[in-house]
C-alpha positions in Angstrom: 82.6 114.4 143.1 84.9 117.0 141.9 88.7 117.0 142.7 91.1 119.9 143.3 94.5 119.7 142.3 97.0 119.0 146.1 99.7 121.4 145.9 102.1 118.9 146.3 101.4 117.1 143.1 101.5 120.9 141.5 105.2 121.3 143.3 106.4 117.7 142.4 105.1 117.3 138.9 106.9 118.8 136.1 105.7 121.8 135.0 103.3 120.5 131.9 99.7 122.7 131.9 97.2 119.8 133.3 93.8 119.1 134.7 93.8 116.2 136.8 90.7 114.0 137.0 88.9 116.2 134.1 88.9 113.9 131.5 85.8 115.0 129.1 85.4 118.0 130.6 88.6 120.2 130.1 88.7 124.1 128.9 89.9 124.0 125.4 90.5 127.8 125.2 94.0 127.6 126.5 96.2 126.0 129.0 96.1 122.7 130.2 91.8 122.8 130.6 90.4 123.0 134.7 89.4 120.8 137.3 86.3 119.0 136.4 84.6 115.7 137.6 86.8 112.7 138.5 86.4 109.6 137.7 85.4 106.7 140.8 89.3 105.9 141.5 90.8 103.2 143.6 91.7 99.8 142.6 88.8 98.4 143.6 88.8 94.0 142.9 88.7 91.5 144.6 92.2 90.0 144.0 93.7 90.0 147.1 96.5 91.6 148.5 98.9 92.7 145.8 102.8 91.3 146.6 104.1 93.6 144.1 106.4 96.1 144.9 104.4 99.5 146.4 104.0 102.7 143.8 107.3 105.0 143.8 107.5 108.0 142.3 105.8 111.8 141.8 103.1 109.8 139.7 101.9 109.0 143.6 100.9 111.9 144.3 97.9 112.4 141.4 94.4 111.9 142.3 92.9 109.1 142.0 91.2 108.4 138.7 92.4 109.9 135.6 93.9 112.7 135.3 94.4 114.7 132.0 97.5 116.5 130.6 97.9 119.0 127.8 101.4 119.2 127.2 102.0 122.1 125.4 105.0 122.9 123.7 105.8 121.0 119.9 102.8 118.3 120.6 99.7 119.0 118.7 96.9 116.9 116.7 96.6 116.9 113.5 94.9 120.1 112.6 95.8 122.0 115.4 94.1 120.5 118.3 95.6 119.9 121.6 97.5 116.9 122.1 96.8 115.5 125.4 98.2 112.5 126.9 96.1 110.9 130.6 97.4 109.0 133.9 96.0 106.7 136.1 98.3 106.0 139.4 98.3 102.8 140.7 99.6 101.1 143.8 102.1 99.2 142.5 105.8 99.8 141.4 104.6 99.0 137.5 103.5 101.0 134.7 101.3 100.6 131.7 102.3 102.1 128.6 99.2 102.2 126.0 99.3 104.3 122.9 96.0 104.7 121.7 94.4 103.9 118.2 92.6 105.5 115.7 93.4 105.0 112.0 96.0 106.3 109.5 96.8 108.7 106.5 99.5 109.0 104.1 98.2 110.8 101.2 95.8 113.4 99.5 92.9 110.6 99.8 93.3 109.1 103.1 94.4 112.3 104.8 91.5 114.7 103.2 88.8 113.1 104.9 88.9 114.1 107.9 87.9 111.9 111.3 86.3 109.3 109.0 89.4 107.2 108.5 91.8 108.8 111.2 91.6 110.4 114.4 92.6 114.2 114.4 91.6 115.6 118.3 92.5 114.1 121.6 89.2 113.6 123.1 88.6 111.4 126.4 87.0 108.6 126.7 83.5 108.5 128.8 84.6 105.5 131.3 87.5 108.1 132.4 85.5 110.2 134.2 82.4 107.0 135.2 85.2 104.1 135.9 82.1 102.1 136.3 81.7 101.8 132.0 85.4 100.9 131.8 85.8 97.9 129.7 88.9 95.6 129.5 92.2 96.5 130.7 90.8 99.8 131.8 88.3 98.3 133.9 90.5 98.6 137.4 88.1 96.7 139.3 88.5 93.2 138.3 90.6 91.2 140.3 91.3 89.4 137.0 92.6 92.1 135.2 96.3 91.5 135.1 97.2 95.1 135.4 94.4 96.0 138.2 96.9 97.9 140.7 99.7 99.3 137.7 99.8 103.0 136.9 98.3 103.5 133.9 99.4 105.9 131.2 97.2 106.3 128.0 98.7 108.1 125.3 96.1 110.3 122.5 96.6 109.2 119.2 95.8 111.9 116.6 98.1 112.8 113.4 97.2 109.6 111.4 101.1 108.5 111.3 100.9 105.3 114.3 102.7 107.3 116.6 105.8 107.4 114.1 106.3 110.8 112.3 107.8 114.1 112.9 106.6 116.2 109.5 104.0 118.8 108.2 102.6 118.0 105.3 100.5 119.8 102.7 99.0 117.3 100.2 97.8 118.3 96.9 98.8 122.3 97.6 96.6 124.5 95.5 94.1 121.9 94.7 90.8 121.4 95.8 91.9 118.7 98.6 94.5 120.4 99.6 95.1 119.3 102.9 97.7 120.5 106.1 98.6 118.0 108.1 100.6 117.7 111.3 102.0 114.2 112.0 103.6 114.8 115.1 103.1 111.4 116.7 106.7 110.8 117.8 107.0 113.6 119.1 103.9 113.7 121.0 104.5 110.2 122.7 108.3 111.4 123.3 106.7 114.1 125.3 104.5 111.5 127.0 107.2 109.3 127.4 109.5 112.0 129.2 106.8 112.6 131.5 106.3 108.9 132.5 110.7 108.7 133.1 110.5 111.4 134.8 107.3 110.3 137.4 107.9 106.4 137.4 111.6 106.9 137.3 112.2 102.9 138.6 109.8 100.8 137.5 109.4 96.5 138.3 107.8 96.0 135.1 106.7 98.2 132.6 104.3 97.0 130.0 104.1 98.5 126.5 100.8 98.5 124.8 98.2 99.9 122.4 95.5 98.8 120.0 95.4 99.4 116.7 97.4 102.1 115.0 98.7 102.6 118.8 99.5 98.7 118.5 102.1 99.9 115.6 102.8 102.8 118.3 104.0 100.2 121.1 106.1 98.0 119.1 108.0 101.3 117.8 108.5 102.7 121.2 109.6 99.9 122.6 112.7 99.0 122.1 113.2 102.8 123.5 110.9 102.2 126.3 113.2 99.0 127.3 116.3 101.3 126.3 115.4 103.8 129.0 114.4 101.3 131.7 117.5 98.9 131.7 116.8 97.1 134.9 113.0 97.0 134.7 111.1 94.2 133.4 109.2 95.2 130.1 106.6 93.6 128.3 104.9 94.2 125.2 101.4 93.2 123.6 100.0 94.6 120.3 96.6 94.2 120.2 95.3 93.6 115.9 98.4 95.6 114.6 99.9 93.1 111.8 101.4 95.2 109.8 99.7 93.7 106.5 100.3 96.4 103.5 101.1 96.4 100.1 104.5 96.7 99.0 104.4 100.6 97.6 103.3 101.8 100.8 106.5 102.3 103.1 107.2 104.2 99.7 104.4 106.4 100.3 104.4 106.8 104.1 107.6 107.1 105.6 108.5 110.1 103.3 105.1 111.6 103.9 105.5 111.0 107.8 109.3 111.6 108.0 109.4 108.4 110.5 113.1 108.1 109.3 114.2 110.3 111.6 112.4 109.2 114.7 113.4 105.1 113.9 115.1 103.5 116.8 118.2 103.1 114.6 119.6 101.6 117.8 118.1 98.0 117.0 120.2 97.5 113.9 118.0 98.5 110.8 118.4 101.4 108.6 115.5 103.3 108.0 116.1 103.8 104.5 115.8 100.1 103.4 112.8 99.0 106.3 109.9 97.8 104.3 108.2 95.5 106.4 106.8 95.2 110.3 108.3 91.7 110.9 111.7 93.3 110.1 111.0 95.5 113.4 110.0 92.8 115.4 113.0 90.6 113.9 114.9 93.2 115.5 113.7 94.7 118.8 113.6 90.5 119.6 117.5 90.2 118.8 118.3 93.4 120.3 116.4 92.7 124.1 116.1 89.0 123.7 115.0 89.0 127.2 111.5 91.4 126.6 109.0 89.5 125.8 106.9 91.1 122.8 104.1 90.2 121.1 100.8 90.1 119.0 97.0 89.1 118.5 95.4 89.3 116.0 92.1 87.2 114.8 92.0 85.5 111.6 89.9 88.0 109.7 90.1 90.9 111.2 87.8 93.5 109.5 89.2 96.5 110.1 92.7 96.0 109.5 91.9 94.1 105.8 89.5 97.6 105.1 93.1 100.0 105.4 94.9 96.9 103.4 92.1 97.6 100.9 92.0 100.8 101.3 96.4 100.5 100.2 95.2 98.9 97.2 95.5 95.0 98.7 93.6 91.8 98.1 90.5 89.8 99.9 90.1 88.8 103.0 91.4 85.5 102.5 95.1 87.4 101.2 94.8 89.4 104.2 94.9 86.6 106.5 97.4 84.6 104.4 100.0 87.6 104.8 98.9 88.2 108.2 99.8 84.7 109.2 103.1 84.7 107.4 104.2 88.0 108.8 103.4 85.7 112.5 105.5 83.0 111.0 108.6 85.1 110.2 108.8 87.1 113.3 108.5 83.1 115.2 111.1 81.7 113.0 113.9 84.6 114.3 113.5 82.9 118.0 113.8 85.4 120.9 111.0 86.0 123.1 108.0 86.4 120.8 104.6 84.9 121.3 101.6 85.6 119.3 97.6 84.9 120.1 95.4 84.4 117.3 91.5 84.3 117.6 88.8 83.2 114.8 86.7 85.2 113.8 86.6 89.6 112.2 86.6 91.2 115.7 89.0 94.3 115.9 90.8 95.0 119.0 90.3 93.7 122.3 92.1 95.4 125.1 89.2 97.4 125.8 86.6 95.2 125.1 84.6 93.3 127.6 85.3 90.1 126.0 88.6 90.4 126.9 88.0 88.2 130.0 86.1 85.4 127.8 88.5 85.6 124.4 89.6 81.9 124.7 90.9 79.9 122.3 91.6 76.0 122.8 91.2 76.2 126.1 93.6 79.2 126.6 92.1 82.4 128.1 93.7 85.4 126.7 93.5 87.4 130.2 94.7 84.4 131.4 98.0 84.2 128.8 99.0 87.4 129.7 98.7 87.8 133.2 101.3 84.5 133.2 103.2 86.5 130.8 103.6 89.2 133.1 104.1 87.1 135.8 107.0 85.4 133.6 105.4 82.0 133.5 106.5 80.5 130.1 103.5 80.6 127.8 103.6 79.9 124.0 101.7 81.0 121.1 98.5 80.5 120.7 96.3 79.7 117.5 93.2 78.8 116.4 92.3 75.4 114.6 92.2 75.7 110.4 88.7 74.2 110.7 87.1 76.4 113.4 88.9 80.6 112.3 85.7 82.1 111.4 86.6 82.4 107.7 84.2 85.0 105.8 81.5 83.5 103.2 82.2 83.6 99.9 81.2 86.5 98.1 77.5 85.7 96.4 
């Protein structure tokens, strides 16, 4: 059934051009799209009375379902597109934070072909506007789902810089893969980010979170998400977002994406000399030692060894060597960080159905998390050298 903006959400909200409960369906010709067909809302589950805190905030006063905003302003996609950011309200005083995935580019190759390797429109996803295909974390009508009754914010992902840069670039000007790229990321989830400060403005517990490219997207925004919300309780979870590259390619990148500028300098490491994702962790972990932040990954995870490859890397086997290192140097700094690793190539799991059955000795991964967030003490989890899926030698 179609839903009609209330003109208290229009009088409360700030004044970004949206289209609430739209998703799939907004006008692209201008503004921020028109009312379309809403998703099936509610909480729905069968968990049981919630004791959390009850929802504060203008973010109460959306429609149930998704609803889809088009900023406007400095945000945009990659070639132009409108970025576009979406909200779920829940009934609960906590907030989700997801940044989206959807690949990467840093030079003339990578960033000259297009939506095959990166992302470059902010398009929704079907389940927004049928709740009843929602997978995962986004399927609100589990009672198991550890983040059933939270407000959920889901942030597009689409200049191929992991949510990190602030640049246009023209690669190879003049030649015949010339290519214009806008990697606004950071400033598209700052945007984002405003919004949800401004509509949640005193969270309980705020969890940070993202697949993918938007996995390298939640650790970055972090340590500014837990900056902004002193007194809440934040949480973070990258879900297959190790970080595993070759050693020229922070040389490559970070100029390309001009992510110096938009580094949360505040943690303690200089932008010029960062080379490496444990560094960030290393940091963020010293710097709120009482956030608990974290990973999973699985052993052999296909898509993240193809960009390794794609960087000029090694195997399989070398991406899962460096993968589990990177794990053991962000452990061996202490603080608050807990990984989850799985056997096996899948990628990403947050919005998969098999989020619910992921196990690994014994431990559920819905079930690991939801103590996290509930601040039971959990510890990493790995799986057994013998049983991690390994991929068959090459004939």
């Amino acid at each position: 059934m179609g839903r009609t903006r209330s003109l208290l959400a229009i009088l409360i909200l700030p004044s970004f051009a949206f289209a609430t409960s739209a998703c799939g369906s907004s006008d692209d010709s201008g503004g921020g799209g028109k009312s379309g067909t809403g998703g099936t809302g509610g909480t729905g589950g069968t968990g049981g009375t919630s004791t959390a805190p009850p929802a504060e905030g203008p973010i109460t006063t959306l429609p149930a379902g998704w609803n889809e905003f088009a900023p406007g302003g400095a945000t945009t996609c990659a070639k132009g597109a409108k970025y576009k950011f979406w909200v779920r309200p829940g009934t609960v005083n906590r907030v989700v934070v997801d940044f989206r995935g959807g690949g990467a580019c840093w030079n003339t190759l990578t960033c000259s072909v297009g939506d095959s390797i990166y992302s470059s429109t902010a398009d929704a996803d079907p389940w927004m506007s049928d709740e009843t295909k929602a997978q995962g974390i986004y399927d609100h009508s589990r009672g198991d789902n550890p983040f059933k009754d939270w407000h959920h914010v889901l942030l597009a992902y689409c200049t191929g810089d992991v949510h990190w840069g602030d640049s246009k670039q023209v690669y190879s000007p003049g030649a015949p893969l010339e290519t214009s790229i806008e990697h606004r990321g950071a400033i598209n989830a700052q945007t984002a980010l405003d919004w949800v400060y401004e509509n949640v403005p005193s969270p309980d517990k705020v969890m940070v979170t993202g697949c993918s490219a938007g996995g390298y997207g939640s650790i970055f925004w972090s340590g500014f998400v837990k900056n902004h919300y002193k007194s809440a309780s934040v949480y973070h979870f990258s879900d297959s977002a190790a970080g595993i590259i070759t050693d020229t390619f922070f040389q490559e990148s970070f100029p390309a994406w001009n992510a110096k500028t938009t580094f949360p300098s505040f943690i303690g490491v200089d932008p010029a000399t960062f080379t490496s994702l444990p560094e960030l962790y290393v940091a963020i972990g010293k710097t709120f030692p009482d956030m608990f932040y974290s990973q999973f990954n699985t052993t052999y995870d296909a898509t993240q060894h193809s960009y390794f490859k794609a960087m000029g890397g090694g195997d399989e086997n070398d991406w899962s060597q460096k993968m589990q290192a990177n794990l053991a140097t962000i452990s061996a700094a202490g603080g608050n960080f807990r990984s989850f690793m799985a056997a096996g190539s899948q990628h990403c799991v947050l919005g998969n159905a098999n989020f619910y059955d992921m196990e690994v000795g014994g431990t559920k991964l819905v079930s690991w998390l939801t103590d996290a967030v509930q601040d039971k003490p959990v510890e990493s989890v790995t799986c057994k050298t013998t049983d991690c899926g390994a991929p068959k030698p090459a004939q």
